[in-house]
mmCIF file as gemmi writes it, N, C-alpha and C atoms, coordinates in Angstrom:
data_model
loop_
_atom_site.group_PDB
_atom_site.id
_atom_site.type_symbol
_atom_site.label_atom_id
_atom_site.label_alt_id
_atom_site.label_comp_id
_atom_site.label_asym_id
_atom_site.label_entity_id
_atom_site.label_seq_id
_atom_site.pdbx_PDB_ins_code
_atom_site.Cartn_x
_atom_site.Cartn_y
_atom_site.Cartn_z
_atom_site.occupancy
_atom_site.B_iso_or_equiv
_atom_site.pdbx_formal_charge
_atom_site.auth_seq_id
_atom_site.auth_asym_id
_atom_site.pdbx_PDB_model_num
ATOM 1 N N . UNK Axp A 1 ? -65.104 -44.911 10.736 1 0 ? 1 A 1
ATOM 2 C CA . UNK Axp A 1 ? -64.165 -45.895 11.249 1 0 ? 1 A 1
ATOM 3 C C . UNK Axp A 1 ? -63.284 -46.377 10.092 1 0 ? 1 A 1
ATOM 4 N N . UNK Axp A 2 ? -61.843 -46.242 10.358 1 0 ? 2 A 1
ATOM 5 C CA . UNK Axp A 2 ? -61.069 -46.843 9.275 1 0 ? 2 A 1
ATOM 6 C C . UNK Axp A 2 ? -60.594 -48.363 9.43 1 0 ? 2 A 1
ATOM 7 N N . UNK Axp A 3 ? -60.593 -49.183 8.563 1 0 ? 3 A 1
ATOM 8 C CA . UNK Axp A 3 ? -60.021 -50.457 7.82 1 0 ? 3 A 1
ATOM 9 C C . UNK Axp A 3 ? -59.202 -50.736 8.831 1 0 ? 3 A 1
ATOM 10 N N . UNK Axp A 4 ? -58.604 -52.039 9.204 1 0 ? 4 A 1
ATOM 11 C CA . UNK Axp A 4 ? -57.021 -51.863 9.934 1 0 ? 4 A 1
ATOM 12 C C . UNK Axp A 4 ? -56.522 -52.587 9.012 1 0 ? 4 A 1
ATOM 13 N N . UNK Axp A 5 ? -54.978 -52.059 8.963 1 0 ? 5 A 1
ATOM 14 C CA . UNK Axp A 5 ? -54.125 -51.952 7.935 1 0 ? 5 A 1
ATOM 15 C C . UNK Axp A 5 ? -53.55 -53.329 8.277 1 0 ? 5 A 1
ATOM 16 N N . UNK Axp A 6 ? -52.856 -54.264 6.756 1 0 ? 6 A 1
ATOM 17 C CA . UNK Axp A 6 ? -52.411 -55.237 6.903 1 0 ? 6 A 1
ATOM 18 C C . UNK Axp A 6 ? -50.445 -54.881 7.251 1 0 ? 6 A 1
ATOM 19 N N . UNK Axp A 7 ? -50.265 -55.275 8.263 1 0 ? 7 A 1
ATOM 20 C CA . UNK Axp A 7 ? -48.908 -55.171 8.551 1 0 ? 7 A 1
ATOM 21 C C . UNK Axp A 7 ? -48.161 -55.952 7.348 1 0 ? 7 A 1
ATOM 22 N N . UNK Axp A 8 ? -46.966 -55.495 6.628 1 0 ? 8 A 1
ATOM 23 C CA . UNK Axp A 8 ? -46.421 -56.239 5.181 1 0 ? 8 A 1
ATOM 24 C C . UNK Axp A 8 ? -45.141 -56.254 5.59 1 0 ? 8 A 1
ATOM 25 N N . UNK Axp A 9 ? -44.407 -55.619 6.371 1 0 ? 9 A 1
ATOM 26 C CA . UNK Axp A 9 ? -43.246 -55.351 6.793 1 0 ? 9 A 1
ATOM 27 C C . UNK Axp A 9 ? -42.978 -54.999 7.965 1 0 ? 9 A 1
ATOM 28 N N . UNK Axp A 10 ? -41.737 -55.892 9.283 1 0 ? 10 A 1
ATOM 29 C CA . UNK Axp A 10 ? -41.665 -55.379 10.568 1 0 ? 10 A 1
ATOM 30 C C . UNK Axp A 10 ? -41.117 -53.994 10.651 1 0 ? 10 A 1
ATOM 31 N N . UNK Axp A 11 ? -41.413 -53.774 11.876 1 0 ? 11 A 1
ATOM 32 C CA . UNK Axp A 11 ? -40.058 -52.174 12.359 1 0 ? 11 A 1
ATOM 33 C C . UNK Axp A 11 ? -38.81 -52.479 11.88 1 0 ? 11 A 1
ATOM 34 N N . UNK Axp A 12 ? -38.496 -53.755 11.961 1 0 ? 12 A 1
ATOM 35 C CA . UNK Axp A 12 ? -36.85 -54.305 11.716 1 0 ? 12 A 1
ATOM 36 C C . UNK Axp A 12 ? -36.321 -54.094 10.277 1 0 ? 12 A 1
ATOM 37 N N . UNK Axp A 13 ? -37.514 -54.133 9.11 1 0 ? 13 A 1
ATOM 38 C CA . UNK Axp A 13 ? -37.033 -54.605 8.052 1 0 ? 13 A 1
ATOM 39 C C . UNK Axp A 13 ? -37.511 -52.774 6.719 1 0 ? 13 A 1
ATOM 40 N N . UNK Axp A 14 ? -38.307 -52.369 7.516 1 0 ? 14 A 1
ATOM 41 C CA . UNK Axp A 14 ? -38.617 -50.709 7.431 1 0 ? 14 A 1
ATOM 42 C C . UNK Axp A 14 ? -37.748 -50.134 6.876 1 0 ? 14 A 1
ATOM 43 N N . UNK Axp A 15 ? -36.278 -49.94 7.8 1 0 ? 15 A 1
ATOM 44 C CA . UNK Axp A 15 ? -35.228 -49.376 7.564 1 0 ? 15 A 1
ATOM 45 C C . UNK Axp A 15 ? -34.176 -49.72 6.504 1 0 ? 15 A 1
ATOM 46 N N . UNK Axp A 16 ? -33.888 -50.596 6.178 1 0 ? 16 A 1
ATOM 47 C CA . UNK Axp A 16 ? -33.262 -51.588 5.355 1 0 ? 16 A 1
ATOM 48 C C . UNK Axp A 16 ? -33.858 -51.238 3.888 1 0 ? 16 A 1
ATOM 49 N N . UNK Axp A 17 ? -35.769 -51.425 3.774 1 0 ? 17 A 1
ATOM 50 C CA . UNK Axp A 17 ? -36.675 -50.923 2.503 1 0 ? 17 A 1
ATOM 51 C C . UNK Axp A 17 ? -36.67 -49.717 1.965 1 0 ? 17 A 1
ATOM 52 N N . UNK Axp A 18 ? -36.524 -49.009 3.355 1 0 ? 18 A 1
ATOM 53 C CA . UNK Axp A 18 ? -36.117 -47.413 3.122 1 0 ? 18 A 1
ATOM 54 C C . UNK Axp A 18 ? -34.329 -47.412 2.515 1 0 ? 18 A 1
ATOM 55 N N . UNK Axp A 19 ? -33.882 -47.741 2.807 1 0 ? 19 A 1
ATOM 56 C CA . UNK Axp A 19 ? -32.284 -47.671 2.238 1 0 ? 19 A 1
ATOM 57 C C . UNK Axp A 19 ? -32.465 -48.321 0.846 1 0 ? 19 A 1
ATOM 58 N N . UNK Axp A 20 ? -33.079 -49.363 0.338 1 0 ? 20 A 1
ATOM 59 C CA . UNK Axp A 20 ? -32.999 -49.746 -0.932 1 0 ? 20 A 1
ATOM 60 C C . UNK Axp A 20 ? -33.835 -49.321 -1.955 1 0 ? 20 A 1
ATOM 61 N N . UNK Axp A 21 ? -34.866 -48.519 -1.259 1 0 ? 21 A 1
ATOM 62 C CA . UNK Axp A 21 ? -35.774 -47.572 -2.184 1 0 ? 21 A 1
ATOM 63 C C . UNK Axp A 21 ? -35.159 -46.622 -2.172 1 0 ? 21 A 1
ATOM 64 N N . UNK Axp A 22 ? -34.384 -46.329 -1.596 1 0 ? 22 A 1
ATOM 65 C CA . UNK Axp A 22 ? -33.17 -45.085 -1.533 1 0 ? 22 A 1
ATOM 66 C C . UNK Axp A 22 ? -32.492 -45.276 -2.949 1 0 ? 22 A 1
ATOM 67 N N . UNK Axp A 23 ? -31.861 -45.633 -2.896 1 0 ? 23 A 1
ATOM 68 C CA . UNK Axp A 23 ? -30.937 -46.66 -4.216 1 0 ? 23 A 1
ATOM 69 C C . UNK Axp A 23 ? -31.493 -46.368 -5.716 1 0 ? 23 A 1
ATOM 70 N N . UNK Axp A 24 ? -32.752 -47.08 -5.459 1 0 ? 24 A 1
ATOM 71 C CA . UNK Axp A 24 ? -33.578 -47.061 -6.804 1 0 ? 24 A 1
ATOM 72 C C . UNK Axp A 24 ? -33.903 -45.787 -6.771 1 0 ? 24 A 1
ATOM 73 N N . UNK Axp A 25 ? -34.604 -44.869 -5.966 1 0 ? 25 A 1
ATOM 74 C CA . UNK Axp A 25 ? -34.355 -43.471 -6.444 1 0 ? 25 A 1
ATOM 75 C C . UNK Axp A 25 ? -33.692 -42.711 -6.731 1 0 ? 25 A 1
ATOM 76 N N . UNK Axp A 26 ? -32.311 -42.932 -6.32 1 0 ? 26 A 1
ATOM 77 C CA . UNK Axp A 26 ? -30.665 -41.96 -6.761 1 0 ? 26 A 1
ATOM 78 C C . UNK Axp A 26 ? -30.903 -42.667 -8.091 1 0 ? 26 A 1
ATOM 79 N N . UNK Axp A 27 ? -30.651 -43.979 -7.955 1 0 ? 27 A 1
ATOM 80 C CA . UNK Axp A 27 ? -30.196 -44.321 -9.304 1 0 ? 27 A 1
ATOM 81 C C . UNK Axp A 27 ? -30.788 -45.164 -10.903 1 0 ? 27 A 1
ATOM 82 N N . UNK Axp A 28 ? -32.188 -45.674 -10.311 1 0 ? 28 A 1
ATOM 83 C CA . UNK Axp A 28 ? -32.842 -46.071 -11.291 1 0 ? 28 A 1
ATOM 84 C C . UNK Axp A 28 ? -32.64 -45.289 -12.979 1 0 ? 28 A 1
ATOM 85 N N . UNK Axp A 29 ? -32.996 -46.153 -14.011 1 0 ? 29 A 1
ATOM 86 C CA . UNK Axp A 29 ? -32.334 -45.738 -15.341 1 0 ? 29 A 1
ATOM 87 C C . UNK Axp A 29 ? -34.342 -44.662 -15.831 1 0 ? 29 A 1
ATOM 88 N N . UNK Axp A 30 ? -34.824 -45.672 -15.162 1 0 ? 30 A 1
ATOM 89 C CA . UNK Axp A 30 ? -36.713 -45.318 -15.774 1 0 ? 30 A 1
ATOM 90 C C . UNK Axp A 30 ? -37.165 -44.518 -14.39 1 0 ? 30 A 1
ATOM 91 N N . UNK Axp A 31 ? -37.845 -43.742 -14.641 1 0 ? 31 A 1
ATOM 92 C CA . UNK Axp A 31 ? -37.995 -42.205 -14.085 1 0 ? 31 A 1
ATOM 93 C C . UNK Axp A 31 ? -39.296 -42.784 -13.144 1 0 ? 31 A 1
ATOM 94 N N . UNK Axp A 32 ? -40.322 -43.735 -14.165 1 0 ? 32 A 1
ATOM 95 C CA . UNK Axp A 32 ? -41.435 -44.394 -13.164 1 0 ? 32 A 1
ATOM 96 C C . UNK Axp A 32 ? -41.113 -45.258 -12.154 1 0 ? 32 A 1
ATOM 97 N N . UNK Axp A 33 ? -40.275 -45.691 -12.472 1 0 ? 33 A 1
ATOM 98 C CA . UNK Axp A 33 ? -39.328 -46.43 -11.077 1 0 ? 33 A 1
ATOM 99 C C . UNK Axp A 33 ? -39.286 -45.496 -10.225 1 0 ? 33 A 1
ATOM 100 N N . UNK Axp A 34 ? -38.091 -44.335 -10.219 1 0 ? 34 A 1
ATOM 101 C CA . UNK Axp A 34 ? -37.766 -43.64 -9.221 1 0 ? 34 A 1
ATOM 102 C C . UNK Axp A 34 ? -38.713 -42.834 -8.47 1 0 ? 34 A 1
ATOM 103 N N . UNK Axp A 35 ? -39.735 -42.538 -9.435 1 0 ? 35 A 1
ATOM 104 C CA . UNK Axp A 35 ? -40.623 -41.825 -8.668 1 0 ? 35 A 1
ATOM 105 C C . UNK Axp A 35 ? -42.143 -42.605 -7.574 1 0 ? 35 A 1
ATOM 106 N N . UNK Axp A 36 ? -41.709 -43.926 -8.261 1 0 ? 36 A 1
ATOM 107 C CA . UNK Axp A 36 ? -43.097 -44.694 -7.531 1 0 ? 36 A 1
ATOM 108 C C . UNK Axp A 36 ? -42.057 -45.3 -6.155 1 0 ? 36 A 1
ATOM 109 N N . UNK Axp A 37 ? -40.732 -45.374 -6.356 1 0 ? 37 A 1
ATOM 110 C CA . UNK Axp A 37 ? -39.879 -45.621 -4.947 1 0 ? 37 A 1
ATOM 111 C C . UNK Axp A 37 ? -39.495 -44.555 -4.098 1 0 ? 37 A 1
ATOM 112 N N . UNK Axp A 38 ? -39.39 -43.395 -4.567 1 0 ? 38 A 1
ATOM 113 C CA . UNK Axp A 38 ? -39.704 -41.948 -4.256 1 0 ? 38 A 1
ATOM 114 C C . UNK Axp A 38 ? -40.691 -42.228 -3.448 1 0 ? 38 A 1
ATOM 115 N N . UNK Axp A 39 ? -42.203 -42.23 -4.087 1 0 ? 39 A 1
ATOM 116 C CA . UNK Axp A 39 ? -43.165 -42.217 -3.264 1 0 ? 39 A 1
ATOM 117 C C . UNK Axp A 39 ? -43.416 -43.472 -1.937 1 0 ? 39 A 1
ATOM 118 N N . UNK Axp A 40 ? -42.965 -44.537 -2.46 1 0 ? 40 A 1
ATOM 119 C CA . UNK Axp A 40 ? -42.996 -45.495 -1.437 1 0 ? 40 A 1
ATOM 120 C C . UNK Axp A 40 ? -42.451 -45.167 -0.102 1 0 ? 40 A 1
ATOM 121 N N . UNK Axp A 41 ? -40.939 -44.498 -0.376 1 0 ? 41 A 1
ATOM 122 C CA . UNK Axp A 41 ? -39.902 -44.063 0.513 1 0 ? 41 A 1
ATOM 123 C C . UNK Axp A 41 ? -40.684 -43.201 1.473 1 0 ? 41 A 1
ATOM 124 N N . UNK Axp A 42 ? -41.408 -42.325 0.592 1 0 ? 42 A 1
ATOM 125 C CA . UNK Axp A 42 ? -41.74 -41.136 1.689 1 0 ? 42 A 1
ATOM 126 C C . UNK Axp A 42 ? -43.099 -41.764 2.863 1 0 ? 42 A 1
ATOM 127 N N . UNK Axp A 43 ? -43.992 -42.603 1.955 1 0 ? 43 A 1
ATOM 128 C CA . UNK Axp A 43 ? -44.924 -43.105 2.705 1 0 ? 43 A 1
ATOM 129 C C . UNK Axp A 43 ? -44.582 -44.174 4.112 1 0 ? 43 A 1
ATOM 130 N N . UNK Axp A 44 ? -43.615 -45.115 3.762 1 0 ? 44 A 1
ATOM 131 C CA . UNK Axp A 44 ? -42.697 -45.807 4.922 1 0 ? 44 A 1
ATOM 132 C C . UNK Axp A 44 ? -41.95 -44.664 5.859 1 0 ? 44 A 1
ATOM 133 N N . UNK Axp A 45 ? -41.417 -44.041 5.358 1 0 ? 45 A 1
ATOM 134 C CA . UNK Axp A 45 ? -40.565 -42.911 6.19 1 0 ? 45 A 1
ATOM 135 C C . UNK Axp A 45 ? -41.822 -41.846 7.008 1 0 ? 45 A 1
ATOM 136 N N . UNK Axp A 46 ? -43.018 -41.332 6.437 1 0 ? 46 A 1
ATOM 137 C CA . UNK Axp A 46 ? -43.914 -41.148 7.503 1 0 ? 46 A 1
ATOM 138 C C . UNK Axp A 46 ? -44.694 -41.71 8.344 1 0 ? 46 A 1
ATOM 139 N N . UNK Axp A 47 ? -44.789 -42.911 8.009 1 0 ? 47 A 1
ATOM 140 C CA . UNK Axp A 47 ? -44.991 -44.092 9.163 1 0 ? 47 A 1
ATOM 141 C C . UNK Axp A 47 ? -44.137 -44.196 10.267 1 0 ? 47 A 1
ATOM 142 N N . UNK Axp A 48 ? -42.999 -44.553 9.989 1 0 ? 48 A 1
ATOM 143 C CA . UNK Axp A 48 ? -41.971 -44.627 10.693 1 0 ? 48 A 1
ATOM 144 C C . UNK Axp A 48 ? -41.678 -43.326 12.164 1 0 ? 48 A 1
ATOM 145 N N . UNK Axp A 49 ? -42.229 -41.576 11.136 1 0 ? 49 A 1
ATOM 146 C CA . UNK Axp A 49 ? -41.872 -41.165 11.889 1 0 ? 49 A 1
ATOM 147 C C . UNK Axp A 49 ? -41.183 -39.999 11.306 1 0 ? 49 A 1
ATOM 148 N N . UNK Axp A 50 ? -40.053 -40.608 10.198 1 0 ? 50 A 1
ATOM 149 C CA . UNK Axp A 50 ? -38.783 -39.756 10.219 1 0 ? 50 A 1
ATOM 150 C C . UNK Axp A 50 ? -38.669 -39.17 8.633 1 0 ? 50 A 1
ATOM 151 N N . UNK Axp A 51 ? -37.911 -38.376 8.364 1 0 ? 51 A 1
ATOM 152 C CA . UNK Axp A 51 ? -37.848 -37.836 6.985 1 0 ? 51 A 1
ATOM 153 C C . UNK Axp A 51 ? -37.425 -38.577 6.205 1 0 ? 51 A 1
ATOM 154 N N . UNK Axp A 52 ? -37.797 -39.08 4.839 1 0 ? 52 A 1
ATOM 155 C CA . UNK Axp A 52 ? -37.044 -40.43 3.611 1 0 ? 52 A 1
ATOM 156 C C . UNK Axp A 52 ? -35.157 -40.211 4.213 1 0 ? 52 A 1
ATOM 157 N N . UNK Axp A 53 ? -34.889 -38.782 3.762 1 0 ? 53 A 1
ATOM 158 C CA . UNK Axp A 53 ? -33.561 -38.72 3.782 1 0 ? 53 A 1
ATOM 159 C C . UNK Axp A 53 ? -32.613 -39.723 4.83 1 0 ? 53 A 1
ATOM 160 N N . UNK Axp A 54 ? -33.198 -39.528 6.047 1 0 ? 54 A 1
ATOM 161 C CA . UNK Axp A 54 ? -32.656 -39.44 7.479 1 0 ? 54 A 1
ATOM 162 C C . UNK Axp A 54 ? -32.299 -41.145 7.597 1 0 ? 54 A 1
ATOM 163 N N . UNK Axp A 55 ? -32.81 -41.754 7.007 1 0 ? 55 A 1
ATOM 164 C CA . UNK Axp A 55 ? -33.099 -43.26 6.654 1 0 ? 55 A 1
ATOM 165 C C . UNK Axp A 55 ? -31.831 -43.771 5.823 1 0 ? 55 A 1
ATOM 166 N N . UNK Axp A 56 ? -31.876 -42.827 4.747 1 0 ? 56 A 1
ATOM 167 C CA . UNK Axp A 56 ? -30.811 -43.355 3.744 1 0 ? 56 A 1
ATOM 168 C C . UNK Axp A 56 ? -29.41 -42.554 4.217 1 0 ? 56 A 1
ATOM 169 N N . UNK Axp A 57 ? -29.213 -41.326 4.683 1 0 ? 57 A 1
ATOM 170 C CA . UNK Axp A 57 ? -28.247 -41.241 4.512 1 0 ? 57 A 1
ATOM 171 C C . UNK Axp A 57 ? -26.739 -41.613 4.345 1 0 ? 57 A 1
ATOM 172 N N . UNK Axp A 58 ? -26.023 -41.552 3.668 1 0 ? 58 A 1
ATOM 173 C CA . UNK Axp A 58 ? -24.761 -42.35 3.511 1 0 ? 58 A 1
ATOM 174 C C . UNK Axp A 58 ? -24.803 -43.112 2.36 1 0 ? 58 A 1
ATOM 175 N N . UNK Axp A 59 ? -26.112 -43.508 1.6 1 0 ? 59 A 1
ATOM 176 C CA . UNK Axp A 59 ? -26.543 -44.137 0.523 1 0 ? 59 A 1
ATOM 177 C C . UNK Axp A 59 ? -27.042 -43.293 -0.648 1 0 ? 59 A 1
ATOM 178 N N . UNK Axp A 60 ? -26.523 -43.902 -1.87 1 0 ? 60 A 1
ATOM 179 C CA . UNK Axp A 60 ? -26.983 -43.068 -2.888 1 0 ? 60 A 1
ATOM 180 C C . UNK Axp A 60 ? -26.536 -41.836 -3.511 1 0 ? 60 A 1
ATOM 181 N N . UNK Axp A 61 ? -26.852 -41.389 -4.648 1 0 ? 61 A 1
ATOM 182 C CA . UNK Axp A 61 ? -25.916 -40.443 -5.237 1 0 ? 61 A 1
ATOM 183 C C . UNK Axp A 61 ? -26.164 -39.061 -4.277 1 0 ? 61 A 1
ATOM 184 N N . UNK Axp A 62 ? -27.587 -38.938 -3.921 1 0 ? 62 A 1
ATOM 185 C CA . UNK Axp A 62 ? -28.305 -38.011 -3.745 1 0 ? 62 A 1
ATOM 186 C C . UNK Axp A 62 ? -28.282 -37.679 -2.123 1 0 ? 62 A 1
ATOM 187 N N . UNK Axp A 63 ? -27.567 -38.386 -1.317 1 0 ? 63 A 1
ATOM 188 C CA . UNK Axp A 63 ? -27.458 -37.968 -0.022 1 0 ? 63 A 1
ATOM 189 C C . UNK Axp A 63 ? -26.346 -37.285 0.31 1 0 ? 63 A 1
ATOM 190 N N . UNK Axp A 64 ? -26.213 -36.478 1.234 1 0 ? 64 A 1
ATOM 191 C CA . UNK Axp A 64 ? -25.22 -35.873 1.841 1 0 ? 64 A 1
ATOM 192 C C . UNK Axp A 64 ? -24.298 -36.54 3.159 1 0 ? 64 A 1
C-alpha cells in the first residue's frame, strides 16, 4: 500500500510551474539549476499527463 501524496500545488497553478521551470531550464546560468527544474518539469508534466514540452511551448530559448 502506498503513502497518499501531499497535494502542494492545484491543477490551476501546474501549468503556470511548468512554464516557469521551463524558463529556468532554457535559461538558467548553473547547470544544477537547470537540470533539477528539468527534472521537476518532467515529474509535474507526467502527473499532469502531458509531455514537459507541450506545457511550455512558446516559452524559452528551447521551444519550437
Amino acid at each position: 500500500m502506498s503513502e497518499p501524496r501531499l497535494k502542494l500545488i492545484s491543477a490551476d497553478e501546474a501549468p503556470a510551474l511548468m512554464v516557469l521551470l521551463g524558463l529556468l531550464d532554457d535559461t538558467a546560468p548553473i547547470e544544477d539549476i537547470r537540470r533539477a527544474a528539468g527534472e521537476m518539469r518532467f515529474r509535474i508534466g507526467s502527473r499532469l499527463g502531458c509531455p514537459p514540452r507541450q506545457a511550455v511551448r512558446g516559452y524559452g530559448a528551447g521551444s519550437s
